[in-house]
N, C-alpha and C positions, 0 to 999 in steps of 0.2 A: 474803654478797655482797661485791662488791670490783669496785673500777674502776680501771682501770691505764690510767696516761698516758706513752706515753716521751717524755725530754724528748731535744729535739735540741739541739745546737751552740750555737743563736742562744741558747736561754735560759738554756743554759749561762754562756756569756757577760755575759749582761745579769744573772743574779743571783748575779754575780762567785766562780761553780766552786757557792754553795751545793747548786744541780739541779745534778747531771752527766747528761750527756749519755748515752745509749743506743746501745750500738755499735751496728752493725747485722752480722746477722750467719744467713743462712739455714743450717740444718742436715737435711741427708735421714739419715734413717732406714733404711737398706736392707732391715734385717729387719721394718719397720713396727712397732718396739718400744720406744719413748722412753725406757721405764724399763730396758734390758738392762744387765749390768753393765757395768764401764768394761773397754776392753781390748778386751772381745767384737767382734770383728769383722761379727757375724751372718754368719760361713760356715758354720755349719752350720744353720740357718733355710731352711726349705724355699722362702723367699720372700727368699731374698739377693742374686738377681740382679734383683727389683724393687724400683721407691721407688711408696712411696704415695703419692698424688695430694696435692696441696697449695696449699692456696687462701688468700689472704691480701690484702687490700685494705688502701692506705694513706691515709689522710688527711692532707695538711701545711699548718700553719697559721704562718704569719710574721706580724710585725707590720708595721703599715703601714710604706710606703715612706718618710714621713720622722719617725718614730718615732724619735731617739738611742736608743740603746744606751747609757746609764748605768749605774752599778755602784752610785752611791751612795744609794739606797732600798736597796741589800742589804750595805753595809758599815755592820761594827761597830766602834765606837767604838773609835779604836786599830788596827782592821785594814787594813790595805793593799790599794788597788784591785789584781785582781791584771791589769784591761783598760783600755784607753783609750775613752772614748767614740766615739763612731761611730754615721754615719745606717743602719738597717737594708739601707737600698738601696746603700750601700758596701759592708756587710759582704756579704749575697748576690754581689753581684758580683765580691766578691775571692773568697769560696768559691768560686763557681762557674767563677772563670777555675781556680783552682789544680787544680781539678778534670777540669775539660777539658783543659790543657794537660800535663796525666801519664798521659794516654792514649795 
């Protein structure tokens, strides 16, 4: 058994790069074969001009709005903060502008 958590950005962050963060990143399968080898294009897969269906729900959890973003519960003695602290409700809202705004 096994339970997988991706960490995003923010907790990246707050526990100064120890978590990193989880790119995101969808991948279709056109031959509906995960495991093909590298390279294989699936052109020759009788099912290469379709993608399997693909379902996937997200969950995202932030910390409250006026939570700091400290680093120092996760710096070691001698390491270097590599963030400045910051309210969670800043930090979202500078993501989310830099994000909008490169669209």
């Amino acid at each position: 058994n096994s339970f997988v958590v991706n960490v995003g950005d923010m907790l990246e962050r707050w526990t100064n790069g120890r978590l990193m963060a989880t790119p995101h990143q969808v991948v279709h399968y056109f031959d509906n074969n995960p495991h093909r080898n590298e390279g294989d294009n699936g052109a020759s897969s009788e099912n290469s001009t379709t993608i399997k269906e693909r379902y996937s729900i997200a969950f995202f959890c932030n910390a409250n709005k006026d939570v700091v973003l400290d680093t120092s519960d996760f710096v070691a003695p001698g390491e270097t903060p590599r963030f400045e602290p910051v309210k969670a409700i800043d930090y979202i809202t500078q993501r989310l502008t830099a994000t909008i705004s490169s669209m």
